[in-house]
C-alpha positions, 0 to 999 in steps of 0.5 A: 656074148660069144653065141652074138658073135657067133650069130653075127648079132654083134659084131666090132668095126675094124676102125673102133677104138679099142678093138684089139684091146677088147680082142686081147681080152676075149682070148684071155677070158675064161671060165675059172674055178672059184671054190665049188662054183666057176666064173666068167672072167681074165686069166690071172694076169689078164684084164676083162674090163672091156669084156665085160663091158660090151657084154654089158651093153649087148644084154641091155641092147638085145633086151631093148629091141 
């Protein structure tokens, strides 16, 4: 989702709801260590649902164009 920002593929209008929480989230998001493997997701302490949610839609939207 980050190389989509990045390649301004997606982006988040000013007035959507929901911007700064999702903006909260992505500044908390991380790679975490699980065992011998690490995984995508908030910093204890943090939330990831909107994260994780419009990373969701993007993968269905750049798979459906």
């Amino acid at each position: 989702m980050l190389s989509m920002i990045a390649c301004n593929e997606l982006a988040v209008d000013p007035q959507a709801p929901g911007r700064d929480l999702l903006k909260s989230e992505m500044k908390a998001f991380a790679y975490m260590p699980n065992g011998r493997f690490r995984k995508m997701e908030a910093k204890t302490g943090h939330h990831d649902d909107a994260v994780m949610a419009t990373a969701l839609a993007a993968l269905v939207a750049r798979k459906a164009a």
